[in-house]
VOBA-181950 format. One record per residue (C-alpha): residue in three letters; z, y, x. Coordinates in Angstrom, 1 decimal. Example, Ala and Ser with C-alpha at 12.3 -4.5 7.8 and 13.67 -1.06 7.14 Angstrom:
BEGIN
 numar     c3     c2     c1
   Ala    7.8   -4.5   12.3
   Ser    7.1   -1.1   13.7
//
This chain:
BEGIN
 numar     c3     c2     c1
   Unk    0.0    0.0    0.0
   Unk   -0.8    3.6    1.0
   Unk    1.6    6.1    0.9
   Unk    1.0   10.0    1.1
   Unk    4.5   11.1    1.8
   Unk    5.0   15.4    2.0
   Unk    8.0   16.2    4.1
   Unk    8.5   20.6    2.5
   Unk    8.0   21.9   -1.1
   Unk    4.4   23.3   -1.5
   Unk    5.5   26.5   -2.4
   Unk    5.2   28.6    0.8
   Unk    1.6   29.1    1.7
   Unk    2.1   27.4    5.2
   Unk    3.4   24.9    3.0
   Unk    0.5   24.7    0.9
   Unk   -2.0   24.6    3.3
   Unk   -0.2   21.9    5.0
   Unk   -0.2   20.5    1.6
   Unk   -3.4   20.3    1.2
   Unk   -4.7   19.0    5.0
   Unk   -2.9   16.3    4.6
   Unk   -4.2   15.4    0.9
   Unk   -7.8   15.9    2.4
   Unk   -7.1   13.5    5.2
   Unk   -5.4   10.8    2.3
   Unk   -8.6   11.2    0.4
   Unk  -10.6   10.8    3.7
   Unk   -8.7    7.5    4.5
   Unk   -8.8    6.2    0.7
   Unk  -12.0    6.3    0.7
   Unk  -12.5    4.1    4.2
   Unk  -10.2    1.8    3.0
   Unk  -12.1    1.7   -0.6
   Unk  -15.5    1.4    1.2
   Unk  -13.7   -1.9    3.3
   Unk  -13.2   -3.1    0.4
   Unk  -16.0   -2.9   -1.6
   Unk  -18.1   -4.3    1.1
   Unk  -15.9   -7.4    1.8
   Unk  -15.9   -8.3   -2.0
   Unk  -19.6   -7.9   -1.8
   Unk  -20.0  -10.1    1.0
   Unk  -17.9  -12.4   -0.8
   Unk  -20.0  -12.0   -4.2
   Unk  -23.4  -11.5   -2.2
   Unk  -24.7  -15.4   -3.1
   Unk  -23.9  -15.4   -7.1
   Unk  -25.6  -11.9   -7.6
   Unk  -29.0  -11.1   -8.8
   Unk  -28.0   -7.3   -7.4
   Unk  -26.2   -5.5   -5.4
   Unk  -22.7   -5.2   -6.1
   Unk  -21.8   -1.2   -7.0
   Unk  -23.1    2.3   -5.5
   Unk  -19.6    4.5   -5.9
   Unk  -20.3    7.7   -6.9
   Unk  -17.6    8.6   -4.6
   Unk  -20.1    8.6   -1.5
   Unk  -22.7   10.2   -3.2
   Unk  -24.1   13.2   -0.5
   Unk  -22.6   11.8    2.1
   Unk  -25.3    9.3    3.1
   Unk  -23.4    6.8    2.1
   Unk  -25.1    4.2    0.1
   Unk  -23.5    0.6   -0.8
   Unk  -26.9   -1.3   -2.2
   Unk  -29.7   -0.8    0.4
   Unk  -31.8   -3.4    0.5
   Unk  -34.3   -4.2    3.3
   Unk  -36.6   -6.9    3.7
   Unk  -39.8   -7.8    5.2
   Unk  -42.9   -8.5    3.4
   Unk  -43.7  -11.9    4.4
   Unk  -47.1  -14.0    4.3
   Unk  -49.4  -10.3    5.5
   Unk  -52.7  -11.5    6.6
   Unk  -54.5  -10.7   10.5
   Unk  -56.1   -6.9    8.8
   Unk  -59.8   -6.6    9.6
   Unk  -61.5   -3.5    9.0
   Unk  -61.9   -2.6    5.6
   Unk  -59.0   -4.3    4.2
   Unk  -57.1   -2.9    1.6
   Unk  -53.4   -3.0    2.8
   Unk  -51.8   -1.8   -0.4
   Unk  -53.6   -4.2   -2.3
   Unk  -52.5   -7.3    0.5
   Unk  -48.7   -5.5   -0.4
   Unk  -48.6   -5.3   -4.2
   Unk  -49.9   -8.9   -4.3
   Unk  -47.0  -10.6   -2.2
   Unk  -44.1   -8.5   -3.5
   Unk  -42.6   -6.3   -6.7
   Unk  -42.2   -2.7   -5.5
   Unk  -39.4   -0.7   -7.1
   Unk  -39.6    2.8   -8.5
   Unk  -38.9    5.2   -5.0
   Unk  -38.7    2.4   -2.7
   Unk  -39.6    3.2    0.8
   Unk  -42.7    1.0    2.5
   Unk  -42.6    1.0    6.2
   Unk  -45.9   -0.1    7.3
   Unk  -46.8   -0.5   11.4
   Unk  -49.4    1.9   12.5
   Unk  -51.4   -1.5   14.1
   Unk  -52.7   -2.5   10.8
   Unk  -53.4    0.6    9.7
   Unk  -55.4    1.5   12.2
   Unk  -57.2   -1.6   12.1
   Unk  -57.8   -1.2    8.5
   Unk  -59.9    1.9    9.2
   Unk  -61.9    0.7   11.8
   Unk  -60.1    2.2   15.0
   Unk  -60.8   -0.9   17.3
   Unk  -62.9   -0.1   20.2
   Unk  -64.1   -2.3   23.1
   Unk  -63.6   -0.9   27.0
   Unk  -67.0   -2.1   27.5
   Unk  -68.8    1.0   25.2
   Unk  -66.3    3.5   27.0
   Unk  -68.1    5.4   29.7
   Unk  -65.7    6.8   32.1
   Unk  -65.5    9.8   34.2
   Unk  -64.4   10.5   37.3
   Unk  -61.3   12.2   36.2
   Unk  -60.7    8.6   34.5
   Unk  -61.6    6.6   37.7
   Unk  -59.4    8.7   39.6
   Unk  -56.0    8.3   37.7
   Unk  -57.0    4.5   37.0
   Unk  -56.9    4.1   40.7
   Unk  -53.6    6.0   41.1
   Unk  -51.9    3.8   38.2
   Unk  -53.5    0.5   38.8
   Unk  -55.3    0.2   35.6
   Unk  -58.2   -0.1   33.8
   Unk  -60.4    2.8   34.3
   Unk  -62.0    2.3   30.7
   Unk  -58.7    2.4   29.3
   Unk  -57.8    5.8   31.1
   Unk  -60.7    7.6   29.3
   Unk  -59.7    5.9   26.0
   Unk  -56.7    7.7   26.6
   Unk  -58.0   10.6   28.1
   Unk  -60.9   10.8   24.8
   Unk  -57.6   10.6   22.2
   Unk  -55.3   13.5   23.7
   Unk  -55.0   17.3   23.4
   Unk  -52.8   17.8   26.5
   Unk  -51.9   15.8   29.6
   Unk  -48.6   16.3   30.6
   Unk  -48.0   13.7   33.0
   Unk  -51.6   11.5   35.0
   Unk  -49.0    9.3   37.1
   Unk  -47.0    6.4   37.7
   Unk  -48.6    6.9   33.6
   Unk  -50.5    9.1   31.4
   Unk  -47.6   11.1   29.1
   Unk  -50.2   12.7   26.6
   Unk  -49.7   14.9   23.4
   Unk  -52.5   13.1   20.4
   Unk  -53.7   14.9   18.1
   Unk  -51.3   14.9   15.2
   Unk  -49.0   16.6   18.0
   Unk  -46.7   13.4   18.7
   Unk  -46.0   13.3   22.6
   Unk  -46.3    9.8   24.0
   Unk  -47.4    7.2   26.7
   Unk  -50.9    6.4   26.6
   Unk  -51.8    8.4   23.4
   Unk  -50.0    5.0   21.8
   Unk  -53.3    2.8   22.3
   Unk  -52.8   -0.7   22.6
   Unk  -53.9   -3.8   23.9
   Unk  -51.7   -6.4   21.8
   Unk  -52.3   -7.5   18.5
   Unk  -56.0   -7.4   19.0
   Unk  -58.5  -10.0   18.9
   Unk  -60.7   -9.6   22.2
   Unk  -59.8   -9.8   25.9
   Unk  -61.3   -6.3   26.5
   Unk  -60.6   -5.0   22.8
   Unk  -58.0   -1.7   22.3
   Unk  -56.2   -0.7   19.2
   Unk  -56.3    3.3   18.4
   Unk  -53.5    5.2   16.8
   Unk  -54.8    5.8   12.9
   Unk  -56.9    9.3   13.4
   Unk  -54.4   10.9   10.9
   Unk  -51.7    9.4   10.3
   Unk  -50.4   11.4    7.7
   Unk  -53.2   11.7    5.8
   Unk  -53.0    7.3    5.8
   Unk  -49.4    7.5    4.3
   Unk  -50.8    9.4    1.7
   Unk  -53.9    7.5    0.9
   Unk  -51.4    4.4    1.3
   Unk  -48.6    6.0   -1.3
   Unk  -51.7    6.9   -3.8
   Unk  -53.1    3.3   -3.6
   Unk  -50.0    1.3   -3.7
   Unk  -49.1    3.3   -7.2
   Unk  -52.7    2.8   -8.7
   Unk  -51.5   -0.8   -7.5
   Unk  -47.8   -1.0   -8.8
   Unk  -47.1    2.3  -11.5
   Unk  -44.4    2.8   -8.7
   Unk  -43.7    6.0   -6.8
   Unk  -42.9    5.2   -3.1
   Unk  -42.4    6.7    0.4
   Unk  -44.6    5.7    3.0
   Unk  -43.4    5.9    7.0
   Unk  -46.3    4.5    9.2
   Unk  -44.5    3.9   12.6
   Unk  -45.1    2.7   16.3
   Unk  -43.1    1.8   19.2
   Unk  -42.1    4.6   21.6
   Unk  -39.8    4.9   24.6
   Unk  -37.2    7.4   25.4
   Unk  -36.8    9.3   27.9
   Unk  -33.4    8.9   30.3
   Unk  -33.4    5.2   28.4
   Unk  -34.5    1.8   29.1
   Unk  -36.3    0.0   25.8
   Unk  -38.7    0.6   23.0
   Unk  -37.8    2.0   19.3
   Unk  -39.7    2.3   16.1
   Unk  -40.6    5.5   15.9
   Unk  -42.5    8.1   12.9
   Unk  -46.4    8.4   13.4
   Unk  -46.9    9.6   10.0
   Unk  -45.2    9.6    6.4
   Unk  -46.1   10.8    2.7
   Unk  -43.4   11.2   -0.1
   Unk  -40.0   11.9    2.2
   Unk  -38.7   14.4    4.3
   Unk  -38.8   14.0    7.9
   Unk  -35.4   15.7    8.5
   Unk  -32.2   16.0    6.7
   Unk  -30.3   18.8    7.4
   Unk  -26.7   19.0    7.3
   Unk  -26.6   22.3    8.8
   Unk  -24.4   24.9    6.5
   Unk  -22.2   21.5    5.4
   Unk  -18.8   20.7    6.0
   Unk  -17.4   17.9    8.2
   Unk  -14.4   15.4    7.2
   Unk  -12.1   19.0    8.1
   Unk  -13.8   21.8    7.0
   Unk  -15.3   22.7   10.1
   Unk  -18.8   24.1    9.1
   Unk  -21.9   21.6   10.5
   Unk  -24.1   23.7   13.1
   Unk  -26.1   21.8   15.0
   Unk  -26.8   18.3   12.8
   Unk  -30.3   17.7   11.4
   Unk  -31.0   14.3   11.2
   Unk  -34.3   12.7   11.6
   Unk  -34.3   10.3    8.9
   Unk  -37.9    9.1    9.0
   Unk  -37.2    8.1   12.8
   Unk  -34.1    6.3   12.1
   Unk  -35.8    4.1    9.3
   Unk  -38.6    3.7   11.4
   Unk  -36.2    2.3   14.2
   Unk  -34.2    0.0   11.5
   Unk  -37.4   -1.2   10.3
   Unk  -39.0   -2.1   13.3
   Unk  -35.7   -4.3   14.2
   Unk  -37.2   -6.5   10.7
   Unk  -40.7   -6.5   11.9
   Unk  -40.1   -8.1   15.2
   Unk  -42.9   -8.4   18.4
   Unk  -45.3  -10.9   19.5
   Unk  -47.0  -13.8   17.5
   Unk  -43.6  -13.6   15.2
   Unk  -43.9  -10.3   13.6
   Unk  -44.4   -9.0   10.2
   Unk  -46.1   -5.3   10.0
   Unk  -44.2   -4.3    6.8
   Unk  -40.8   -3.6    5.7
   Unk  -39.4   -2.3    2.1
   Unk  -36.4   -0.5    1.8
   Unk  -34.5    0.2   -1.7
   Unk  -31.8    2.1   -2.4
   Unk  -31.8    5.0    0.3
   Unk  -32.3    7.7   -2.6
   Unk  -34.8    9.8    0.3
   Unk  -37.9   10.5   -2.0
   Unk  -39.3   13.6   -1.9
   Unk  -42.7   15.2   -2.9
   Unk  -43.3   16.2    1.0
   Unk  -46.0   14.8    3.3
   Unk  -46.2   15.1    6.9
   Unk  -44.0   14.5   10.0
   Unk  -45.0   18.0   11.6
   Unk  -41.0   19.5   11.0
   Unk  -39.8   17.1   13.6
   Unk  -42.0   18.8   16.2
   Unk  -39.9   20.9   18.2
   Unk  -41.9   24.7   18.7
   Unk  -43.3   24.9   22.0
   Unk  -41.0   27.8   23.1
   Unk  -38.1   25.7   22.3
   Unk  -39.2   22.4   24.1
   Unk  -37.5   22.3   27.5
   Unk  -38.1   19.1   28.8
   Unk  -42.3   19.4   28.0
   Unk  -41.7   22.7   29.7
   Unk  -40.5   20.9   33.0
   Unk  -42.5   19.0   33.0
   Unk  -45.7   20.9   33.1
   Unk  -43.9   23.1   35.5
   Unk  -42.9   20.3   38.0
   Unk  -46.8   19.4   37.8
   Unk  -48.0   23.0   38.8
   Unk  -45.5   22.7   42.0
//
């Protein structure tokens, strides 16, 4: 049992506000010890339900949720261009109303045709050069080199900005999950313009209303390993900002917007899996994120903001 015990009458207004810290903090710990709880009985429950337990209103705007779902979309076929992905979904699973479908940028791109052989690449100099530098395929360089706005970094590997504005290693091409030996796999040429068309097609599909996150594998800087990260999304905001909120003691939030498509993208990915093993699509229900917006670009930090781009182009004009 939990007892809030108030040593001095609330009558002073020291008193009071002492009063009333220490009936914040009660609340605070109620509701950890009501959220324990609630998630052991549904553990326990889990098997004889059809669905999730409860959602407490009690967590509501707190980004707390107790009934996410997640799953996989199991059975996806090898895409070949052409094929119609939301169709391949809505046939091998029931979509509910503002679920969110995470879908890998891998078969989306090969969906729309963005497979190109190194053989029908003609290289420049420029691209011989840096291949010879980095030990790789000169063909592959100018791939790279043909799908980027900016080079930030040529060597020990190319660190290019793409054209949607996303900053990463090798303008994200790649050379898995491709049939052909000397076969490449482009990043979808828009890819928020394919959640969109996606989100559109899955409703003529479904009747449902969903987000759409299209995602790809990135690696961090200062960090050793590969995430799922946002390439392009239709029907959620990329950021939810906390800014202007309290914390658990009143203190008022400055500095906490939280990239919400990236950590879905990085949950989801964990489902998908690598290799021979993996499934390119993931549903999530239950978050409570749909929005009418479309488009990544607010995660973009301004250029006059962006330090570490900044030293890096600096450090390459030394």
């Amino acid at each position: 049992m939990f007892y809030l015990y108030i040593k001095q009458p609330c009558t002073h207004p020291a008193s009071i506000a002492s009063c009333l810290h220490q009936l914040k903090t009660a609340i605070v710990i109620l509701k950890i010890i009501l959220t324990a709880i609630i998630f052991s009985l549904s553990r326990s429950f889990s098997p004889y339900l059809q669905k999730p337990l409860l959602y407490h209103p009690l967590f509501k705007g707190r980004g707390i949720s107790l009934n996410v779902t997640a799953f996989p979309v199991e059975n996806i076929p090898l895409i070949k261009p052409g094929d119609d992905i939301a169709q391949l979904l809505c046939e091998r699973t029931q979509l509910k109303e503002h679920d969110i479908v995470v879908i890998s940028s891998t078969i989306v791109s090969k969906s729309e045709g963005r497979i190109v052989s190194l053989n029908n690449i003609k290289q420049t100099e420029r691209a011989k050069t840096i291949a010879r530098r980095n030990k790789t395929e000169p063909g592959f360089v100018q791939a790279v080199l043909d799908q980027s706005t900016e080079v930030l970094l040529e060597s020990p590997f190319l660190l290019v900005r793409i054209n949607n504005g996303s900053i990463c290693v090798n303008a994200g091409i790649d050379h898995s999950n491709v049939e052909g030996s000397n076969n490449i796999v482009l990043l979808p040429e828009n890819p928020d313009k394919s959640a969109l068309e996606l989100k559109k097609k899955i409703f003529e599909y479904s009747g449902k209303t969903v987000s759409v996150i299209i995602t790809d594998t990135n690696g961090r800087a200062f960090r050793i390993g590969q995430t799922g990260a946002a390439l392009g999304c239709a029907g959620i905001k990329p950021l939810r900002d906390w800014r202007g909120t309290k914390d658990l003691f009143g203190r008022v939030l400055e500095v906490k917007n939280e990239a919400v498509i990236d950590e879905i993208a990085g949950f989801a990915n964990i489902l998908m899996g690598e290799g021979d093993g993996g499934t390119p699509i993931v549903i999530l229900s239950g978050m409570g994120l749909y929005d009418e917006s479309y488009g990544i670009q607010d995660l973009f930090r301004p250029e006059k903001e962006d330090v570490i781009r900044s030293a890096i182009l600096k450090s390459q004009s030394i």
